[in-house]
N, C-alpha and C positions, 0 to 999 in steps of 0.2 A: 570220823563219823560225819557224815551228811547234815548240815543244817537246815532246821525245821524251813518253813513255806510257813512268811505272815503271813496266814488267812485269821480272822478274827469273825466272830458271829456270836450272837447273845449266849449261845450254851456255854460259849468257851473263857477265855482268858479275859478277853477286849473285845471293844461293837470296832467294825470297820467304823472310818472317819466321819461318816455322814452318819453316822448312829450317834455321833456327839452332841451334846448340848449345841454347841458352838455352829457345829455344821446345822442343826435343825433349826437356828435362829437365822443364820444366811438363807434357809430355804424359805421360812416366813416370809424376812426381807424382801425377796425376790418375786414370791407371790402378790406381796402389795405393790412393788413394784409394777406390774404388768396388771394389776390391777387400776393404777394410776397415771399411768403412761410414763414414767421415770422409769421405764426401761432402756429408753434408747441411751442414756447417760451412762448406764453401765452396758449396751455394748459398745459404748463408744471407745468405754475402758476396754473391752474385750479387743477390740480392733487392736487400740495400740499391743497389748500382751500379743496377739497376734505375729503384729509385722515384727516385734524382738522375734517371736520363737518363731519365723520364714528367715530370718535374718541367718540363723544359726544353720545347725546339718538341717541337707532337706534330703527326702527320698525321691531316687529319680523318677521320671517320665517314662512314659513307650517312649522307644527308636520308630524311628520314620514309618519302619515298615510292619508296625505295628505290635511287635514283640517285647518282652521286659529288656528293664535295662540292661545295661551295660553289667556283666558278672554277676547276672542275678537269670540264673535259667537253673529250672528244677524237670524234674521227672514225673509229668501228671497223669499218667497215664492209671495209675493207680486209683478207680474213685470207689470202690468197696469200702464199704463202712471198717473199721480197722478192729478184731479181736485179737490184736495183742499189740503190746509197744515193739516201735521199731529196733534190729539190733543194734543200732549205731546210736543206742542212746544216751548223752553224754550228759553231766550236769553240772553248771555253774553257777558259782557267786553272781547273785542280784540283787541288789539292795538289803544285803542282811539276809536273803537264805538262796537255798539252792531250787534253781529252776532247770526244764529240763531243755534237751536243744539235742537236733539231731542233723546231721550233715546231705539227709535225705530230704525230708520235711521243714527245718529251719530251725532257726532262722539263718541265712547263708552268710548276710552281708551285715557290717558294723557300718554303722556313719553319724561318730560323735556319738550320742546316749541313742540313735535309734539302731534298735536290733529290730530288722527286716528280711524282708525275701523269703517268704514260707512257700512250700508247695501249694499250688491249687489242687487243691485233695483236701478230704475229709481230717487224715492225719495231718496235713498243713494247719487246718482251721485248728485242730486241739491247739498245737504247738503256738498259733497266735494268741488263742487266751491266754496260754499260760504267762506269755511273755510278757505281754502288750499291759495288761494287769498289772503284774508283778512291776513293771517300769515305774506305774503311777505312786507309788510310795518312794521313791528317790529324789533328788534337787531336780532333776530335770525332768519333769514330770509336764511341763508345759509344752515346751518341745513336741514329747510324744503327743500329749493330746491332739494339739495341733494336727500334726499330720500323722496320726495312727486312732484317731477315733474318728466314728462315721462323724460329720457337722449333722448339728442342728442345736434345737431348743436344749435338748439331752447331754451333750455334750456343753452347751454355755450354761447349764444350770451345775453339770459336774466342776468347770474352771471358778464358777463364783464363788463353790463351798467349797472346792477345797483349796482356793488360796485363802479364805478363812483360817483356817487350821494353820499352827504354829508347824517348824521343820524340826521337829525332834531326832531326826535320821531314824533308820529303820528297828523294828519292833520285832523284838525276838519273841520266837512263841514256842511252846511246846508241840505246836500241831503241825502236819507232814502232808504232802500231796502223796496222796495211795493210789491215786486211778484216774480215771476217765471214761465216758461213753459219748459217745456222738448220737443225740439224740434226732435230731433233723437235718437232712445234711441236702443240697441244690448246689451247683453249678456261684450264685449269685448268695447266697447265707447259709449259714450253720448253725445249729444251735450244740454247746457242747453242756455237759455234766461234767462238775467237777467232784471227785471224794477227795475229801480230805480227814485224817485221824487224828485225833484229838489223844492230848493228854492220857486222857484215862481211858484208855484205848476204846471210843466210843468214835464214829463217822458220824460227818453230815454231808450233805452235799450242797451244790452252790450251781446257776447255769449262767452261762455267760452266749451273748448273742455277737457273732464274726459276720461283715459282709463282706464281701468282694467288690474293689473299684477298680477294675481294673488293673488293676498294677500288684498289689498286694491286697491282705487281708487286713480287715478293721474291727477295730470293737467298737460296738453301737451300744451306747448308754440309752438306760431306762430313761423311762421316763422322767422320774423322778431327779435325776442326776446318779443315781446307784450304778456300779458297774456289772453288776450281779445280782440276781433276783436273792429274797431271803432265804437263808439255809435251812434246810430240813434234814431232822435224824434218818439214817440209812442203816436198817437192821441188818439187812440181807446183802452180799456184795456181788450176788451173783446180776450177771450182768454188764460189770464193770470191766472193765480192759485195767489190769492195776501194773504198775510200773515197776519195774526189777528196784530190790532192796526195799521193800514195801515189810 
């Protein structure tokens, strides 16, 4: 049987990480921080976590002539908003549950903990939330930030709270990814919908924002440091694109 997808959110089991005590007193921190100018002390710490996680796998560059790397070429031609999962849809172990990964759409290439190389397609951007998410609950969660979340404010407010947070390894849940929809979808961002089923077979859903830098896709943190806006009940599922064994 398929293992559940930690998603966690107030209706369910567990709050994702930053819904913690712990996480919401790092976020304080950091607001008086920038409010006192003792921010640059903690990027200064950002910097070094940094050059460790450059030090490790990196995701490659364009070739000269402008094209992805080296064994990382997909088929874009597809940009239609996607009403159904692709057939090649496969799913593996990821930190504690089963994410989903297709030979079309991505992710193509391993290097070290980063799974990359999604198609530039709308079904590429799903397949990066799922992944790129799903990564940040594992040891190496720094790494990915690094180089698979868009940089900014958003992203050094995400690495502050959650190197707060202890390494319990990953949190088994009762709740399951059921679908998807591609809410806004461009050439340079995406915005996807996630469903997810809960325990007592009740949805909510959750949206996650992907940009494009060229090279591959990224997830671009809230504001806040959140990797996903709040979840809301989903009565209806029409709409949804939902995934085989759902």
């Amino acid at each position: 049987m398929r293992r559940r997808f930690g998603f966690d959110d107030e209706m369910g089991e567990e709050k994702p990480f930053w819904q913690h005590r712990r996480w919401q007193l790092s976020a304080a921190f950091l607001a008086l921080a920038l409010c006192t100018g003792t921010v640059a002390a903690l990027d200064g710490g950002r910097d070094a976590n940094s050059s460790a996680a450059a030090a490790g796998p990196v995701i490659g560059g364009l070739e000269p002539d402008g094209s992805r790397p080296q064994g990382c070429r997909t088929d874009d031609s597809v940009q239609q908003l996607p009403s159904e999962a692709p057939k090649d849809i496969r799913w593996r172990p990821l930190n504690g549950a089963d994410t989903p990964t297709s030979a079309s759409a991505g992710p193509l290439k391993t290097t070290g903990p980063l799974l990359w190389c999604f198609a530039h397609t709308p079904m590429g951007a799903v397949m990066a939330a799922h992944t790129i998410s799903r990564q940040m609950s594992g040891p190496d969660w720094r790494t990915v930030s690094d180089q698979q979340l868009v940089p900014g404010l958003g992203r050094d407010y995400f690495d502050a709270m959650r190197a707060s947070m202890p390494e319990t390894g990953p949190v088994q849940t009762s709740n399951a990814l059921a679908g998807f929809v591609v809410l806004r979808y461009a050439p340079s961002t995406a915005t996807v919908r996630v469903l997810v089923r809960q325990a007592n077979v009740l949805y909510a859903s959750v949206d996650y924002i992907v940009d494009w830098n060229g090279v591959d896709w990224q997830l671009r943190p809230l504001s806040s440091g959140g990797l996903y806006t709040r979840a809301n009940p989903v009565l209806s599922l029409v709409g949804f694109v939902l995934w085989n064994e759902v």
